[in-house]
C-alpha positions in Angstrom: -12.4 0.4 6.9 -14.7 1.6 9.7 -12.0 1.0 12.3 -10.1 3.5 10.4 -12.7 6.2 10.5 -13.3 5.3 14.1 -10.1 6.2 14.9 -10.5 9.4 13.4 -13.4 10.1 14.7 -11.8 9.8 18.0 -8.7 11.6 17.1 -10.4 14.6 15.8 -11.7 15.2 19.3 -8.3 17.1 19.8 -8.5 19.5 16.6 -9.7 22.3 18.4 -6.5 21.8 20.2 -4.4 21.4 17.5 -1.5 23.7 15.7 -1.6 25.1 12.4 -1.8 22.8 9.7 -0.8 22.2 5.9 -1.4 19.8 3.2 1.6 18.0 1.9 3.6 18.3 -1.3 3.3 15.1 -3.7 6.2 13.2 -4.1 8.1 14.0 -7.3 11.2 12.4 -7.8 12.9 15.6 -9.5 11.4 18.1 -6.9 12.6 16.1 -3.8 15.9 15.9 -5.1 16.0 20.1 -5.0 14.8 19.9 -1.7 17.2 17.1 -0.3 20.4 18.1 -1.6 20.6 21.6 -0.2 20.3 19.5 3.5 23.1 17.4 1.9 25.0 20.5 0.8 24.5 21.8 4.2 26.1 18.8 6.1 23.7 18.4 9.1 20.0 17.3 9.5 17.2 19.6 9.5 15.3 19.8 12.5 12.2 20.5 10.2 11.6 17.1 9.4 13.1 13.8 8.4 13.7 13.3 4.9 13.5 9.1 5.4 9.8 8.8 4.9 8.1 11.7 1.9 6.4 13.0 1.5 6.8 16.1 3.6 4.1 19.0 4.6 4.4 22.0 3.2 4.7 24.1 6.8 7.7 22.1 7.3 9.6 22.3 4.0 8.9 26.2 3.8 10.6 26.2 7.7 14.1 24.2 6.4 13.8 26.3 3.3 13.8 29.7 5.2 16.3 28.9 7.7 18.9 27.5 4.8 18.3 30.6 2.7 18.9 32.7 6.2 22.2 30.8 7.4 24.1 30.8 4.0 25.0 34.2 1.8 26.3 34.5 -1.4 23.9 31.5 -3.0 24.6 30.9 -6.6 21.8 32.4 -9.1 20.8 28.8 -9.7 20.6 28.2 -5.6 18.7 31.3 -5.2 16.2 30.7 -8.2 15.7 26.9 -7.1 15.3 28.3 -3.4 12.2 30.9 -4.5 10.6 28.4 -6.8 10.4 25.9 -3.5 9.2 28.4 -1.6 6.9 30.4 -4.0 5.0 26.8 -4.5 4.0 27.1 -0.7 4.1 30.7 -0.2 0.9 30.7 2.1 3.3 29.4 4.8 6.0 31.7 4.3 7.5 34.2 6.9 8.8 37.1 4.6 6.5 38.2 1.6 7.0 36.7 -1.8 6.5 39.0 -5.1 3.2 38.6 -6.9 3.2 37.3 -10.1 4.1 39.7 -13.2 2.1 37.9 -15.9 -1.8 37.9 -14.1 -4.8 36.7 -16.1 -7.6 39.2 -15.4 -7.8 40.2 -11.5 -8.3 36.8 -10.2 -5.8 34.5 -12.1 -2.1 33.5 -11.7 -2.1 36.4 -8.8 0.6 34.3 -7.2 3.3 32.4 -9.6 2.3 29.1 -8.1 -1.5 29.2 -8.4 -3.9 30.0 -10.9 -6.9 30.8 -8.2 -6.3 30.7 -4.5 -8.4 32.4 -2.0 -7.3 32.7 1.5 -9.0 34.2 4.9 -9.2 33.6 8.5 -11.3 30.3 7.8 -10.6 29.0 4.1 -6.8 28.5 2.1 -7.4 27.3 -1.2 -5.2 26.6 -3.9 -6.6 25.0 -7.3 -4.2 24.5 -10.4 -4.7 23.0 -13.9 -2.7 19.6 -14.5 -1.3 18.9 -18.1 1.0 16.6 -19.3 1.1 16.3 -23.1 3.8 14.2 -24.4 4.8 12.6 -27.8 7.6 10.0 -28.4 9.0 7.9 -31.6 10.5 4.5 -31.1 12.6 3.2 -33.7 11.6 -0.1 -35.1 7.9 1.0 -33.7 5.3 2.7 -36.7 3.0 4.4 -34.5 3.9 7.7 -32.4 3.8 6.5 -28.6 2.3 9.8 -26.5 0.4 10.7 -23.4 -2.4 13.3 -22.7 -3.0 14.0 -19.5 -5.8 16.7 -17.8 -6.8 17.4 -14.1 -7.0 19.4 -11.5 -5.3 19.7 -8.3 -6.9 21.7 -5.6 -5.3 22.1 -1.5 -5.6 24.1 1.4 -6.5 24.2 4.9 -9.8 24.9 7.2 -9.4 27.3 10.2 -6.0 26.6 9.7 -6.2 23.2 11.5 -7.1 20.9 8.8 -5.1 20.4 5.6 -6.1 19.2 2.6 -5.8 18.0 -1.2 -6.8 16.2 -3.9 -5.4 15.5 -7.3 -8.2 14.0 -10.6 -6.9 13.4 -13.6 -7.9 11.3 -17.1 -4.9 9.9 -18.9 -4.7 8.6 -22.8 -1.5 6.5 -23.5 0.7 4.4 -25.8 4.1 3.5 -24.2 6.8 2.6 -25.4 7.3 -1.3 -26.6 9.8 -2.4 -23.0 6.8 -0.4 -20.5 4.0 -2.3 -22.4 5.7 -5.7 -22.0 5.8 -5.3 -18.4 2.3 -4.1 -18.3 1.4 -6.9 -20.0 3.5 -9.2 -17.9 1.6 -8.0 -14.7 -1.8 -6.9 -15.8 -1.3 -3.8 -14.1 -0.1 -0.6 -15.0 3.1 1.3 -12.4 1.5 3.7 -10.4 -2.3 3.4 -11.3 -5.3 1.1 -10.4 -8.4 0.0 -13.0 -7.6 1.1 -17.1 -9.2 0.3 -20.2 -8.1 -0.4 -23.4 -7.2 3.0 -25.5 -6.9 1.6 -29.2 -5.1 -1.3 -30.5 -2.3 -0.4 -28.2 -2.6 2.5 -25.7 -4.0 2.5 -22.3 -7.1 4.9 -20.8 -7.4 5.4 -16.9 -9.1 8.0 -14.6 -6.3 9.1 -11.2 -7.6 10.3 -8.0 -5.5 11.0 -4.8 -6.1 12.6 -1.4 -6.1 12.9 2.3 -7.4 15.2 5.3 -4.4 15.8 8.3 -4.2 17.0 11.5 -1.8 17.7 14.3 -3.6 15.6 17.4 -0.9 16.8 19.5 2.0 19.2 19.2 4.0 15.9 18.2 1.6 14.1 16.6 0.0 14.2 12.9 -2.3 12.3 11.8 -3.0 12.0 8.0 -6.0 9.8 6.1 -6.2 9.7 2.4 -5.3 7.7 -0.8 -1.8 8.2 -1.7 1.8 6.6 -2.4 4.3 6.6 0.2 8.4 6.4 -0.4 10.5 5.6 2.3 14.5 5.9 2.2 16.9 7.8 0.2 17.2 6.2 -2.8 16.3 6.0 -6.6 14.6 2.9 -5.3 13.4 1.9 -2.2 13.3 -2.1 -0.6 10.9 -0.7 2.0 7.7 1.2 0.7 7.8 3.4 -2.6 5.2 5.0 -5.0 6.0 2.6 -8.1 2.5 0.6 -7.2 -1.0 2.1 -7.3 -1.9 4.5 -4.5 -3.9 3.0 -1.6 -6.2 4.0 1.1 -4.0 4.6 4.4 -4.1 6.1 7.9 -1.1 7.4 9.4 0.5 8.8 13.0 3.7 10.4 12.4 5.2 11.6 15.7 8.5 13.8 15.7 9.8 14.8 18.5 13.1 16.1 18.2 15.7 13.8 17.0 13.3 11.0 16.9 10.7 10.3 14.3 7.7 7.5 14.8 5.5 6.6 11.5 2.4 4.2 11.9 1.1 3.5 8.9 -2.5 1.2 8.0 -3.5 0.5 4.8 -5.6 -1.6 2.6 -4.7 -3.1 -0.5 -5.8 -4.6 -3.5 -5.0 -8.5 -3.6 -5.7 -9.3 -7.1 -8.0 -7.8 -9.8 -11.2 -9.8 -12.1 -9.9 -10.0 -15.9 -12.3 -10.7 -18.6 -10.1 -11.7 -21.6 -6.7 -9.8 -20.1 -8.5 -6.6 -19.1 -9.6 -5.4 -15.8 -13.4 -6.1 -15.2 -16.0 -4.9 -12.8 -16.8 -7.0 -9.5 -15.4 -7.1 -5.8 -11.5 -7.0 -5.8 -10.2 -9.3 -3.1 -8.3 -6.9 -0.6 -5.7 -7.5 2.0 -4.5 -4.6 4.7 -0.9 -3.4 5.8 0.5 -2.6 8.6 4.0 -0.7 8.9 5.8 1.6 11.7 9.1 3.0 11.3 11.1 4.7 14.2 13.8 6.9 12.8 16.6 8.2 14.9 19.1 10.8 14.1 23.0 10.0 15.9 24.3 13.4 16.1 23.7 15.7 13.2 25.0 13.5 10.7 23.9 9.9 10.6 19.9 8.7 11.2 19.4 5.1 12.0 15.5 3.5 10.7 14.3 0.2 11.6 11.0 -0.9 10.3 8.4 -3.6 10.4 5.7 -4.3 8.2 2.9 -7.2 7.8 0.9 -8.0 5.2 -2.3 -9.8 6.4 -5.1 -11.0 4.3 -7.4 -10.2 6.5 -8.1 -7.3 8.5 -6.9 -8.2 12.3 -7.7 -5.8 15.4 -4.2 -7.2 16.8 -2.5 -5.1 14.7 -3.8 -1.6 14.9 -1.8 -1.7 18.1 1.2 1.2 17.2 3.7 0.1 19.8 3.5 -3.6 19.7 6.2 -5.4 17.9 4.0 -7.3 15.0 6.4 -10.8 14.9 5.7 -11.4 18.4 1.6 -10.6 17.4 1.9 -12.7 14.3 3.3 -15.6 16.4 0.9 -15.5 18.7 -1.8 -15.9 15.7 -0.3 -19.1 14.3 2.3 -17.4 11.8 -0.5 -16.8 9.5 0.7 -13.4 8.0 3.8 -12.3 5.9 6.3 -10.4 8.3 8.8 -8.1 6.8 11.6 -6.7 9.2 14.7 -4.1 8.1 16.7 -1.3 8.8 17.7 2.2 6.5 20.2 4.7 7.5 21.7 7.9 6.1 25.3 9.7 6.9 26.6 12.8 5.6 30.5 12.1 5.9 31.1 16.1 5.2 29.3 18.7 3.5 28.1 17.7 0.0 28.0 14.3 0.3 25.5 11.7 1.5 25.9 7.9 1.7 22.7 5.5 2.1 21.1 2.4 2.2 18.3 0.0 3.5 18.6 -4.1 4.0 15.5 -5.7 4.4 14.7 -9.7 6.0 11.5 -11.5 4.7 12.8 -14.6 6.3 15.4 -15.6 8.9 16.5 -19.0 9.7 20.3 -18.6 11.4 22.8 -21.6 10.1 21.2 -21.5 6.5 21.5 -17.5 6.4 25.0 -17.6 7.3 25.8 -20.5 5.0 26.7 -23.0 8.2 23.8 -25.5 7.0 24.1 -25.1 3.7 24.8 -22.5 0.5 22.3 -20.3 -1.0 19.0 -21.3 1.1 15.9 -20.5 -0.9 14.7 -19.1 3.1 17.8 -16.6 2.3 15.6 -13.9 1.4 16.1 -10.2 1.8 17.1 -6.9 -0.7 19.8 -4.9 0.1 20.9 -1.0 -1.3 23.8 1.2 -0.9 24.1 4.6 -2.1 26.4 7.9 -2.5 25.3 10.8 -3.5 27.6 14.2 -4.0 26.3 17.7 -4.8 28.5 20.3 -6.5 31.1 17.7 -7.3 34.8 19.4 -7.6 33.1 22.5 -6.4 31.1 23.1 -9.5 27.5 24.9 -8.8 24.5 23.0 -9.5 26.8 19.7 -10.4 25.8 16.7 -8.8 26.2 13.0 -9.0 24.6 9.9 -7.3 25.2 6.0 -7.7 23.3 3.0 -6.2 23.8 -0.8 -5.9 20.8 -3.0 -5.4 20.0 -6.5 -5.1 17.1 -9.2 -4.1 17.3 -12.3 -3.2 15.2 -15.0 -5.1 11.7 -15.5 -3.3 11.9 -12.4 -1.0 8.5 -10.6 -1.2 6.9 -14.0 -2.2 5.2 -15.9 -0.1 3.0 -19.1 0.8 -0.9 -18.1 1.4 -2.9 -16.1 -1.0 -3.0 -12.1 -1.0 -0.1 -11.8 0.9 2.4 -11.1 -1.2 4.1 -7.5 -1.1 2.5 -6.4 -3.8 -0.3 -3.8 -4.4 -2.8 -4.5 -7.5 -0.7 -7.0 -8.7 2.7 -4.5 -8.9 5.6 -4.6 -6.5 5.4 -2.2 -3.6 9.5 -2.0 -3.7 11.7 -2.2 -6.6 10.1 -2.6 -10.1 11.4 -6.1 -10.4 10.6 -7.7 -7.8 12.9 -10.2 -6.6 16.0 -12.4 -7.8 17.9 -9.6 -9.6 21.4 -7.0 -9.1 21.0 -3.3 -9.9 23.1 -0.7 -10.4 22.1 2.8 -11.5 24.3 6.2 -11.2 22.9 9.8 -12.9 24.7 13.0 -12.8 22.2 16.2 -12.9 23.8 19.8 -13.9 21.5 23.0 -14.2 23.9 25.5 -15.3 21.1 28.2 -15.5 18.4 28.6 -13.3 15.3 27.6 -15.7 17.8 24.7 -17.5 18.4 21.6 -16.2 20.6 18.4 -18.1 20.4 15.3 -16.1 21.6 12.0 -17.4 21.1 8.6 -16.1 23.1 5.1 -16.6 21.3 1.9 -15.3 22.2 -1.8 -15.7 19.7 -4.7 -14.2 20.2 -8.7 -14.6 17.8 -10.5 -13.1 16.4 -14.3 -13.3 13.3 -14.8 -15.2 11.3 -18.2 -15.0 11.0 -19.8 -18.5 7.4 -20.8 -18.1 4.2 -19.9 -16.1 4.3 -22.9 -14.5 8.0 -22.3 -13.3 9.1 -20.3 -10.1 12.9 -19.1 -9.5 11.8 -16.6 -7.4 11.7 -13.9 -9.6 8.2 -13.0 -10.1 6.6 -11.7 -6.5 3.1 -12.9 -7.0 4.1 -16.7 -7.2 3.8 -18.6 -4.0 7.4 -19.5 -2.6 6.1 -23.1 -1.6 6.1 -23.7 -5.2 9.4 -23.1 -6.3 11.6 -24.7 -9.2 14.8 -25.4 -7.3 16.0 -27.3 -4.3 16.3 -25.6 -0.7 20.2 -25.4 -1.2 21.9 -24.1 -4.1 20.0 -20.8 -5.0 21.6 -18.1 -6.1 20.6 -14.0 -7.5 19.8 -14.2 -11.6 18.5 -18.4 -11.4 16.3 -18.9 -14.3 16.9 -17.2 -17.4 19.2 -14.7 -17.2 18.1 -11.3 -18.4 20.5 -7.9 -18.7 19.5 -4.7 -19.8 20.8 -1.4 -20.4 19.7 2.2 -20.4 21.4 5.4 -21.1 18.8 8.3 -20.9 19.9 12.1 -21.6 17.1 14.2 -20.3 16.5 18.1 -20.8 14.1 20.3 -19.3 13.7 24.5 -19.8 11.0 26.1 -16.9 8.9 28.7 -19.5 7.3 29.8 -16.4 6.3 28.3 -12.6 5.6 24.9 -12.9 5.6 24.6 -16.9 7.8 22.8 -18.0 9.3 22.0 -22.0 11.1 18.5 -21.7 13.3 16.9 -23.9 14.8 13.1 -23.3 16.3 10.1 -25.0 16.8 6.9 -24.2 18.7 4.0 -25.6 17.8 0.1 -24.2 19.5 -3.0 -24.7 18.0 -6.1 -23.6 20.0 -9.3 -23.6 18.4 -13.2 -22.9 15.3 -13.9 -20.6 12.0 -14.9 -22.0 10.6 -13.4 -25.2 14.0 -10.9 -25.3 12.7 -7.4 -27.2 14.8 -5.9 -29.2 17.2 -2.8 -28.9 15.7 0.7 -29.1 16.0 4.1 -28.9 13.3 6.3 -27.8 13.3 10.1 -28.4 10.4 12.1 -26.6 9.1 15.7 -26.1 6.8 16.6 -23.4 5.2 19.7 -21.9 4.4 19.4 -18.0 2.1 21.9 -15.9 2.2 21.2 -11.9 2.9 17.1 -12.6 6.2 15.2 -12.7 8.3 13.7 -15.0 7.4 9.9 -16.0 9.8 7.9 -15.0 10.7 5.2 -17.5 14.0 3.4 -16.1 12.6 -0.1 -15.2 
């Protein structure tokens, strides 16, 4: 930890120097997908940013937003509603001026749609907003009402215009439904949060905080510190880095320069957490730290090429904080002690509308046994592949759009032999939900035939390979050591174990009442066949009201 705030203390040297600077916007799955399918619908690449690594600052979205809405007339009412909603949430950055709010509360509340206080001068932008998510669900089969109550506050802004900044507390009260709390239980760890208590007989209490402080260094080069998530690729899921695990402490160096993008990314990690009869208890975590660079590449206008490296060390290891070296030859050179993750991601917009995807991943290479000349189904075979399509206004229908995706892992990948190395984060995947040792394929179509109305529905099959006992290891469960596995070196193959399938069919609703509040309506029906313990069908119904927060996602 006090090399990264060494580094920053060096870095900040050049702030004086440095351009205008803005926080960035969280990463919300629904939101991103506003802002990415108008580059889709446009064909070519912004020169803004690049959309492979969120989340994205807000100086940057507002300049792709601006030039779209500039370079295209006759937008849809929906288009042109979705367009001033994006750019009324970061109107402090935009060109052209925005209309005040209509509905104020007294003369210093809800001035600007997007804010209920802000104050901005030559030295101080500040934005705070209320977070609420209150939510209440029935289950069949299930007596008791399943729910969530969140509350918080989000606050961001800038200092002289150089430094961004934000931060996000909130308290959350729980009960989820019956297929969330068996995974909970399975990992001891809760998707997307850190320490929790016990809320009742069967709900869940935790406290949320996120932040980070950035910079530009250079005209190129940003750097950011904070405690966040991170999501890399284009997908529903990501084989890379996502936001599914809690958020972590981090220092990154993104540097864009034209058609190429570089992202250096440090973090530290928890290993493993203390339990005292199944819940999380105080002491000293054990920790491990990450390291991660990216170099993205756009080929034209139309198709970006990523590679990536990654290692996750349990211990912290100067050789690393070295953002140009390549890490395998480093991790060699250190006896192999350290899990080394290597990959690639690309995107390509055939024609307008249309974007296909996809990321492969290698935790392990050995040549003759990958390509089958040594033998079939190596247990060192380990990687996770993804292909995806997506199509905006499908047949030429506004507001229309559809998007499928294939994944798979093989068994092991992500595990690996010495403690706290695994490519997990407080005991949940940092990738895909489950792990390793299972197929995937997911497809959702989202219409918004008025401009506060949206209907999205989503379709998602998963069979993966559960191991029938603690003590046995297909390669399905991540925070198992792969020396200990249950089959031979040959003869593995995706779903080993117990074979589980499930499938979801969720219908989701949501009406905007006014900026950033949101009336939702979903249901979802699950069917679970084999694997360990099998739950039964169900059919959850829910209603929610969301201020400034996302939409839960429950689809794992």
């Amino acid at each position: 930890m006090r090399l990264f705030f060494f580094f920053i203390l060096l870095t900040a040297i050049n702030i004086t120097f440095s351009l205008a600077q803005s926080p960035f916007v969280p990463f919300d799955r629904d939101y991103y997908q506003l802002i990415e399918r108008y580059e889709i619908k446009q064909g070519f690449f912004t020169d803004a940013f690049h959309s492979g690594h969120k989340p994205y600052s807000r100086d940057e979205l507002v300049g792709f937003l601006e030039n779209y809405k500039a370079s295209y007339t006759g937008l849809s009412e929906v288009d042109d509603f979705n367009l001033n909603f994006l750019l009324q949430d970061s109107w402090e950055y935009v060109s052209d001026t925005l209309p005040f709010s209509r509905n104020t509360v007294g003369k210093h509340f809800y001035q600007r749609p997007a804010d209920f206080y802000y104050h901005r001068d030559r030295s101080l932008d500040v934005h705070v907003n209320p977070v609420l998510y209150l939510m209440g669900g029935v289950e069949s089969g299930e007596e008791n009402l399943r729910f969530r109550n969140t509350r918080g506050l989000s606050v961001r802004g800038s200092i002289d215009r150089k430094i961004g900044f934000y931060t996000l507390l909130t308290t959350t009260d729980l009960v989820f439904p019956s297929w969330i709390k068996r995974y909970v239980n399975h990992q001891g760890a809760i998707p997307g949060q850190g320490f929790w208590k016990r809320y009742g007989e069967q709900g869940y209490s935790f406290f949320s905080a996120r932040g980070h402080l950035n910079f530009n260094a250079t005209e190129h080069i940003q750097v950011i510190f904070g405690h966040d998530s991170h999501f890399i690729g284009e997908g529903f899921r990501s084989f890379v880095l996502s936001d599914f695990s809690n958020p972590f402490v981090f220092l990154k160096l993104n540097t864009h320069i034209g058609k190429i993008n570089f992202t250096n990314l440090w973090g530290q990690m928890t290993a493993d957490i203390i339990t005292d009869r199944g819940f999380p208890t105080d002491g000293r975590y054990p920790q491990k730290w990450f390291s991660f660079h990216r170099l993205g590449i756009n080929l034209g206008n139309r198709f970006n090429l990523g590679v990536f490296e990654s290692v996750m060390a349990s211990q912290m290891d100067w050789n690393y904080l070295n953002p140009v070296i390549f890490y395998r030859w480093v991790e060699h050179q250190l006896g192999t002690p350290d899990k080394v993750m290597l990959g690639t991601d690309f995107k390509w917009h055939p024609g307008n509308g249309m974007q296909v995807y996809g990321q492969f991943v290698l935790d392990e290479f050995v040549f003759n046994e990958f390509f089958g000349i040594s033998g079939k189904g190596s247990s060192r075979n380990k990687h996770g592949f993804q292909l995806g399509y997506k199509y905006v206004e499908v047949a030429g229908i506004n507001n229309l759009d559809v998007q499928v995706e294939y994944n798979h892992a093989r068994p092991f990948t992500y595990q690996e032999k010495f403690a706290y190395q695994s490519y997990t984060n407080y005991r949940i995947p940092l990738t895909h939900p489950l792990g390793a040792n299972f197929r995937e394929f997911m497809g959702s179509v989202t219409y918004q035939p008025l401009p506060k109305f949206r209907l999205k529905g989503i379709f998602l099959y998963q069979m993966k390979g559960e191991d029938p006992d603690e003590s046995a290891n297909y390669g399905g469960d991540i925070l198992k050591s792969r020396l200990e596995t249950s089959t031979a070196l040959f003869g593995n193959f995706i779903g080993q174990g117990l074979k589980q399938e499930n499938l979801m069919f969720t219908i989701q609703a949501d009406y905007m009442l006014r900026h950033n509040l949101f009336l939702d309506f979903s249901h979802t029906l699950r069917k679970s066949n084999g694997g360990v313990n099998p739950i039964q069908d169900t059919a959850f119904g829910q209603l929610a009201l969301r201020l400034n927060m996302g939409r839960f996602d429950p689809h794992f």
